[in-house]
MISE-829615 format. One record per residue (C-alpha): residue number from 0; residue in one letter; x, y, z. Coordinates in nm, 3 decimals. Layout:
BEGIN
NUM|a|X|Y|Z
...
END
This chain:
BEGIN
0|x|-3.968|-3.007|2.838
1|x|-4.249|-3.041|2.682
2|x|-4.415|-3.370|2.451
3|x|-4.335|-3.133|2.116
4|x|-3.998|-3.068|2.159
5|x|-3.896|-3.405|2.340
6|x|-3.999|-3.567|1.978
7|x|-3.829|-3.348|1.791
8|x|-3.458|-3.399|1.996
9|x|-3.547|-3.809|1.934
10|x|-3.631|-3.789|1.575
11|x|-3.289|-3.581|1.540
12|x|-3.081|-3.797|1.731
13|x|-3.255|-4.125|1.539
14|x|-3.191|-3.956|1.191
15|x|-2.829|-3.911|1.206
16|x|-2.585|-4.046|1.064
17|x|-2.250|-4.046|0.905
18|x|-2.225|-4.106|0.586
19|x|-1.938|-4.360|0.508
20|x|-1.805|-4.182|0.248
21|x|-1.691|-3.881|0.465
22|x|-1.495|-4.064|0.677
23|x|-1.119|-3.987|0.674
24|x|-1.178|-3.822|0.347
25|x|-1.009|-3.503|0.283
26|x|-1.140|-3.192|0.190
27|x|-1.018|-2.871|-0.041
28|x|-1.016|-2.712|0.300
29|x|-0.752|-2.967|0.472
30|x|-0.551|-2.851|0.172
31|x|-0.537|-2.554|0.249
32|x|-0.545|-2.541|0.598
33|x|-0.223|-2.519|0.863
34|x|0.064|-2.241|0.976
35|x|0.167|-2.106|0.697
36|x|-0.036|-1.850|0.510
37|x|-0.111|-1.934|0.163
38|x|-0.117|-1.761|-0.122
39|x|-0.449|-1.760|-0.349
40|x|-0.597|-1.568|-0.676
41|x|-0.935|-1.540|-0.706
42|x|-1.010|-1.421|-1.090
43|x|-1.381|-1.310|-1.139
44|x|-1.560|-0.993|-1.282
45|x|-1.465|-0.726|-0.996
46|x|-1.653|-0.468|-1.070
47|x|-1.981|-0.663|-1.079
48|x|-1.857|-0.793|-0.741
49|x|-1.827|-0.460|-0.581
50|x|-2.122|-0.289|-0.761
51|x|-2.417|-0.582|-0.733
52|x|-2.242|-0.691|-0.408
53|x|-2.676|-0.748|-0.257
54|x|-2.712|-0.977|-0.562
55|x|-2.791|-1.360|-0.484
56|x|-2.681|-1.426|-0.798
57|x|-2.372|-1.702|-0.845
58|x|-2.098|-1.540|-1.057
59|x|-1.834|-1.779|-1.218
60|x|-1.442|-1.761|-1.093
61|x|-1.112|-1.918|-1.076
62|x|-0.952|-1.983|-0.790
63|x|-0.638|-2.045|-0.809
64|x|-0.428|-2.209|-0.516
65|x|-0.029|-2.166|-0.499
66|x|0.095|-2.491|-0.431
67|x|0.454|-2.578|-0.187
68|x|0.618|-2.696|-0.525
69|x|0.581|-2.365|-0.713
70|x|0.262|-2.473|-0.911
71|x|-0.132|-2.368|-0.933
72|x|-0.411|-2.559|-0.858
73|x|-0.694|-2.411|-1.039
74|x|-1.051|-2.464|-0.951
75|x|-1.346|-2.319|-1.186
76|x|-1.606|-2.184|-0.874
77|x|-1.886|-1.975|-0.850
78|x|-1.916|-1.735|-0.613
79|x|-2.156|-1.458|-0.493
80|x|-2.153|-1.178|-0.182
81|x|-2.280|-1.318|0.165
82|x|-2.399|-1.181|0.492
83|x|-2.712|-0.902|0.616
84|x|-2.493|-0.639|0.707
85|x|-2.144|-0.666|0.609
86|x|-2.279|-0.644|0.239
87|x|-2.457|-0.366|0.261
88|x|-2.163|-0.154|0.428
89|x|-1.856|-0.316|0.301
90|x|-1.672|-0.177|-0.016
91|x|-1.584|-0.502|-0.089
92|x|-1.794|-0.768|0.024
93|x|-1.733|-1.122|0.221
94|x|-1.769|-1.391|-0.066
95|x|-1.904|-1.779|-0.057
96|x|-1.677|-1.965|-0.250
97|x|-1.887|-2.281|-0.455
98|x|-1.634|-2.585|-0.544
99|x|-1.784|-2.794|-0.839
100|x|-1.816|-3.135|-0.647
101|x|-1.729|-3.329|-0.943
102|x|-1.401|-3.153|-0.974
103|x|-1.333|-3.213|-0.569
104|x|-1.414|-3.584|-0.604
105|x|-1.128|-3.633|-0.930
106|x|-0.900|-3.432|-0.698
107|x|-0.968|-3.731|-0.428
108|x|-1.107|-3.460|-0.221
109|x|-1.461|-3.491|-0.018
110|x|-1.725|-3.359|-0.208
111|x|-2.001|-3.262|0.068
112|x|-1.749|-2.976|0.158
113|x|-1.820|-2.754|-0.132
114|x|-1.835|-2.436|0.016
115|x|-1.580|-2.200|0.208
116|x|-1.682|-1.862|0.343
117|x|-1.410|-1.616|0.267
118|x|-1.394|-1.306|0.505
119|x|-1.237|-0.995|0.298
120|x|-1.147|-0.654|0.419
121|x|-1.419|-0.516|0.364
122|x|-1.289|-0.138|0.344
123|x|-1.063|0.019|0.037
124|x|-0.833|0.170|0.317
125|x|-0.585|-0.120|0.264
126|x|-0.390|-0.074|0.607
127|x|-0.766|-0.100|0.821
128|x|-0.884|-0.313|0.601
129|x|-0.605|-0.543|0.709
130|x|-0.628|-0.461|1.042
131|x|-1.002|-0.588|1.055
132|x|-0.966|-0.888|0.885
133|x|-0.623|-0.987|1.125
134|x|-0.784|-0.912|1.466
135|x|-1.095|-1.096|1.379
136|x|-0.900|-1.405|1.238
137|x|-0.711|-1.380|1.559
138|x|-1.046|-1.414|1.782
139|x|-1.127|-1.727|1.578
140|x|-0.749|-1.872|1.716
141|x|-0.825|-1.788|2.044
142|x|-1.164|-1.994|2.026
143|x|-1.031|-2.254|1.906
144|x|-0.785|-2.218|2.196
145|x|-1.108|-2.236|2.463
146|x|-1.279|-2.505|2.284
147|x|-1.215|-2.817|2.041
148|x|-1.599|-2.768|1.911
149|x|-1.475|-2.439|1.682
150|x|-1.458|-2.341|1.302
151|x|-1.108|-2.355|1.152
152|x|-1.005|-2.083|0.992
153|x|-0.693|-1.999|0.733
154|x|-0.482|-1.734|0.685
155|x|-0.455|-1.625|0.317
156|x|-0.277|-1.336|0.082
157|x|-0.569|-1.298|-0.183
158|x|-0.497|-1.144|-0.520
159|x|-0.826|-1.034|-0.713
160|x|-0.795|-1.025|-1.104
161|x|-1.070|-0.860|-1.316
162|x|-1.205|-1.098|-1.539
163|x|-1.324|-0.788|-1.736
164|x|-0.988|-0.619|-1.720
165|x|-1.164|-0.315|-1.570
166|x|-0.986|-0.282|-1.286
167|x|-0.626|-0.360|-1.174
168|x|-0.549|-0.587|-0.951
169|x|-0.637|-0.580|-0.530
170|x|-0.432|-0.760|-0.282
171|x|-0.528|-0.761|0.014
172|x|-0.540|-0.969|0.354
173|x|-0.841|-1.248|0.394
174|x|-0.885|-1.589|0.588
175|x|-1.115|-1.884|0.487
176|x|-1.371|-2.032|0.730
177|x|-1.420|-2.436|0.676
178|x|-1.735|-2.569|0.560
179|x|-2.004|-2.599|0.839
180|x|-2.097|-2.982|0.735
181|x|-1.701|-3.062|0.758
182|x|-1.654|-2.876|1.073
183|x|-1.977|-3.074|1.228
184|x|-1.828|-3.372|1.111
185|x|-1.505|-3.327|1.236
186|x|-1.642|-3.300|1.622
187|x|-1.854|-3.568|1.545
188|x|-2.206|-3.484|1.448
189|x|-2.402|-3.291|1.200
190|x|-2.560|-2.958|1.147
191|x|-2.932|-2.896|1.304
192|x|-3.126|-2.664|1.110
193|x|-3.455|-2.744|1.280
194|x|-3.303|-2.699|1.654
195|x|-3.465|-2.383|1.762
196|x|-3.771|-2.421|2.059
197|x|-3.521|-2.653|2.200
198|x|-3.200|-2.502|2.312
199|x|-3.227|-2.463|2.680
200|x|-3.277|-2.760|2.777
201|x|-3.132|-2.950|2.475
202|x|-2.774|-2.744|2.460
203|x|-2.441|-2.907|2.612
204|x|-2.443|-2.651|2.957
205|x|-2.075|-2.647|2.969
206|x|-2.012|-2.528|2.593
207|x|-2.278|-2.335|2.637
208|x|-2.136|-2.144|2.931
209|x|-1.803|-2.139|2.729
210|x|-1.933|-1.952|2.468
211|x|-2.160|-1.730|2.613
212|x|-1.854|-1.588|2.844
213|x|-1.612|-1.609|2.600
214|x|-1.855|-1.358|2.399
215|x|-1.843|-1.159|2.715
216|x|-1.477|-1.194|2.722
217|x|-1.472|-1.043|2.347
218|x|-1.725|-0.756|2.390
219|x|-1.941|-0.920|2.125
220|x|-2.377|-0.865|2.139
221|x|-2.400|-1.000|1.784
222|x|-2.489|-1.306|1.882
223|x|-2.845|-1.477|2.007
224|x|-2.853|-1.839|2.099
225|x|-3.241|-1.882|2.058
226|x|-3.237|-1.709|1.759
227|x|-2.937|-1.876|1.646
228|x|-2.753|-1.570|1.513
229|x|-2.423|-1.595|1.432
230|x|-2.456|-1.948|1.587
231|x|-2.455|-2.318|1.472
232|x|-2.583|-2.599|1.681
233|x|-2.417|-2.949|1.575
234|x|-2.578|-3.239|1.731
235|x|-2.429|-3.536|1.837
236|x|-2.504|-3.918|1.799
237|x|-2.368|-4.044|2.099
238|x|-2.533|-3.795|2.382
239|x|-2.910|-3.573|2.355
240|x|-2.686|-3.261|2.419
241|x|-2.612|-3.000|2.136
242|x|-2.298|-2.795|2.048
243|x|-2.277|-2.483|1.994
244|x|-2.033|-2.306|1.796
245|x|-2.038|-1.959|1.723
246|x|-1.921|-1.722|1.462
247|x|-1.905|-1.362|1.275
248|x|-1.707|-1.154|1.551
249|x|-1.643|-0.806|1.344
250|x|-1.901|-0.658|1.599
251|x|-1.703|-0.740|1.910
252|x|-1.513|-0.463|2.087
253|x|-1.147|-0.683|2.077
254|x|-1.197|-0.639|1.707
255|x|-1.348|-0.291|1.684
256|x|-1.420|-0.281|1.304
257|x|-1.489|0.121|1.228
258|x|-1.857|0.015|1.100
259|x|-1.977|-0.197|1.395
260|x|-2.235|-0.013|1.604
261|x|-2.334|-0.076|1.937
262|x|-2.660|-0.283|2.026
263|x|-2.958|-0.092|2.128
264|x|-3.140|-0.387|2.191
265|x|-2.901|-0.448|2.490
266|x|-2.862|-0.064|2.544
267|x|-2.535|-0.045|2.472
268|x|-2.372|0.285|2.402
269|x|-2.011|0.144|2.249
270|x|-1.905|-0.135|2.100
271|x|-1.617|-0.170|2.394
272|x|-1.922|-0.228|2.616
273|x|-1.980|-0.561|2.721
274|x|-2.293|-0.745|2.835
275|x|-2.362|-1.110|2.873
276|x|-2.608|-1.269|2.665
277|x|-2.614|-1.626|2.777
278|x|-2.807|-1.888|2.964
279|x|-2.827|-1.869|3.362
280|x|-2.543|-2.021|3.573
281|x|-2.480|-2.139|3.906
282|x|-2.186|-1.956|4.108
283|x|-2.006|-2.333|4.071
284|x|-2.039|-2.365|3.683
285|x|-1.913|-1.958|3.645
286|x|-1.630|-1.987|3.827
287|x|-1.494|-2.317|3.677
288|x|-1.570|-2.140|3.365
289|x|-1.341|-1.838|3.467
290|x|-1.075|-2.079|3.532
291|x|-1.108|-2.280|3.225
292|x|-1.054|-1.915|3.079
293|x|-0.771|-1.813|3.318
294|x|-0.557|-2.138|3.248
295|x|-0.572|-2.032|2.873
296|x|-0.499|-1.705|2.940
297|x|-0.147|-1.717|2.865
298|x|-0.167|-1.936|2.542
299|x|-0.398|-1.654|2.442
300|x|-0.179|-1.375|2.523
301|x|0.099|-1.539|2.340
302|x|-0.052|-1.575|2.028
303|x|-0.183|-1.253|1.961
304|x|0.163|-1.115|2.134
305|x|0.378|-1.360|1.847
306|x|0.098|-1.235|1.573
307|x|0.368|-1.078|1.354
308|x|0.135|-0.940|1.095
309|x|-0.054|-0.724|1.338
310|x|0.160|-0.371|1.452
311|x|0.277|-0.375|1.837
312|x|-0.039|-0.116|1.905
313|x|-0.317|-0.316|1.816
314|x|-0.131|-0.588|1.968
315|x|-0.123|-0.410|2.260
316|x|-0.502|-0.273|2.220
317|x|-0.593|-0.628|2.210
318|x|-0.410|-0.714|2.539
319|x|-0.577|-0.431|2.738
320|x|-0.909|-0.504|2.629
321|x|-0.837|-0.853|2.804
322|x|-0.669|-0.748|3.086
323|x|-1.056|-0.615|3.171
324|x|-1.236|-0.970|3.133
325|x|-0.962|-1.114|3.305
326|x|-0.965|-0.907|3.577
327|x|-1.318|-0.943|3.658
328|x|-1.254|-1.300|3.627
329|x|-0.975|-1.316|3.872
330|x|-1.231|-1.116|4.104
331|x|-1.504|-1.371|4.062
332|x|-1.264|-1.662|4.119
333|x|-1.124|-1.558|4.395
334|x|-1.357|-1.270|4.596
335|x|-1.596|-1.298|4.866
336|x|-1.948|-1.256|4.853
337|x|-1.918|-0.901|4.887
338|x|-1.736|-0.862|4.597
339|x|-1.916|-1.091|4.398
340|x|-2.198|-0.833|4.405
341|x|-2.029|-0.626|4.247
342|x|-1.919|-0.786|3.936
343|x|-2.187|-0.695|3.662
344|x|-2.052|-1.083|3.466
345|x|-2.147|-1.257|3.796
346|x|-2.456|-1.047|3.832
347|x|-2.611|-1.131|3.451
348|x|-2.427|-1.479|3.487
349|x|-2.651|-1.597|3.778
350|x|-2.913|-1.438|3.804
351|x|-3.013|-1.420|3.405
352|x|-3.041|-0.995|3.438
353|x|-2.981|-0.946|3.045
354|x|-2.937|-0.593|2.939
355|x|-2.666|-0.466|3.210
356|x|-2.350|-0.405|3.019
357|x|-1.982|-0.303|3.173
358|x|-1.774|-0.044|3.045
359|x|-1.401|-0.067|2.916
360|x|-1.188|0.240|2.921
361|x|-0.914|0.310|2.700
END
């Protein structure tokens, strides 16, 4: 590691801190947030939504939060259309949701945890669009599943009024991602936004490992950990490691969105294709990955298999799509040498290859 980059992981660690006032506070996420889906109306101009959705510009809403008693919490937000490609192809585009911090901190709620990233359907076709948004908020459970150092995410039934009484209503199927500043808090650090130059040597190898093969286990190439797409990195006070937790998973094969498109950078001919993208292992750390993976394996199963919003064939689509990772796993975890040659993860895993890809057959 070089002088440069050694000063820039001790002025990091040096600068954190935690700022007292976070610190068992709730947020309008924790509100929200647990089992049960909730129920939420977003009122805002519609048609400005769907028709400027490449704007930057804020546009004011209500948000409007059903409440266990039967009543409405009502929050006056701004909100505008996120993300590079989903905007440009999606009839209806994700949304960042703004909370007014002064109206957070006379709720009691933390104020630093403004903002919520809502994923929508995306397509008009209400039964896909569904489908999309369910599958992918499914490969967020089964992260958090692999690892404590994930995003929480909520289930919600969204009803969009037209401010402009344009259009008539949409319901439609959406979860809410929490704030990246609470979620770094929560695991016990803060966001880096200056980490990149830094990451191999810098990043916590084991989470690493986890998330580069559970991207492998998901079909996923969206992703780049030097580049930090689709990425955060939270560091930590207590240890000169960083976290990485990853994000935005419409482009994996498990989720198969009808607009993702295969990576050319990595060659790849179909989404279902998958290829792994992260840092060189040792035989030892791969396989105690694997059987991290394989000892979740059936809390994974289960709860896409008790998912009773999805239909029994995209259940099932979701299972075989799996059963591939896992049986390349078991191979890996158990095989001799011979055999271990012939797995493409174990190939790309240890010896760094990058751009071979394996195939998955319906």
């Amino acid at each position: 590691m070089n002088l440069r980059v050694t000063t820039t992981i001790v002025a990091a660690l040096l600068s954190w801190s935690l700022p007292s006032s976070l610190v068992g506070q709730s947020s309008i996420f924790d509100q929200m947030y647990g089992d049960a889906i909730i129920n939420i109306e977003i009122e805002a101009n519609l048609e400005e939504i769907i028709n400027e959705r490449r704007s930057e510009e804020d546009l004011p809403a209500i948000f409007s939060l059903a409440l266990p008693n039967g009543q409405r919490e009502n929050y006056e937000i701004k909100l505008k259309s996120r993300g590079k490609f989903r905007r440009r192809v999606c009839e209806f585009p994700p949304l960042t949701l703004n909370f007014p911090k002064k109206r957070l901190k006379e709720a009691g709620l933390a104020a630093d945890f403004d903002k919520l990233k809502l994923v929508t359907h995306c397509l008009d076709d209400k039964i896909m669009g569904n489908d999309n948004v369910l599958k992918e908020y499914l490969v967020y459970q089964l992260y958090q599943q692999l690892a404590a150092e994930s995003y929480r995410v909520q289930l919600a039934r969204v009803t969009y009024v037209d401010s402009a009484k344009q259009l008539g209503k949409i319901k439609r199927y959406a979860f809410l991602i929490e704030d990246t500043d609470e979620m770094a808090t929560r695991i016990g650090g803060e966001e880096c936004e200056d980490c990149r130059g830094a990451l191999r040597d810098s990043l916590d190898s084991v989470i690493a490992m986890r998330t580069a093969v559970f991207q492998y286990m998901i079909g996923n190439a969206d992703w780049d950990m030097a580049m930090l797409r689709n990425l955060k990195i939270v560091r930590t006070p207590n240890k000169p490691s960083w976290i990485p937790v990853p994000y935005d998973f419409d482009f994996s094969g498990l989720v198969a969105t009808s607009y993702a498109v295969p990576s050319r950078d990595h060659g790849l001919l179909s989404i279902k294709e998958r290829v792994y993208l992260g840092p060189a292992s040792s035989e030892s750390q791969l396989v105690e990955t694997l059987r991290h993976f394989i000892r979740n394996k059936p809390a994974m199963y289960n709860t896409i298999d008790q998912f009773k919003l999805l239909d029994r064939a995209s259940k099932d689509n979701m299972i075989a799509y799996l059963d591939t990772f896992f049986a390349e796993a078991d191979q890996i975890v158990e095989s001799n040498t011979a055999q271990l040659e012939a797995s493409t993860l174990y190939q790309q895993a240890t010896k760094n290859l990058g751009g071979f890809q394996t195939s998955y057959t319906e």
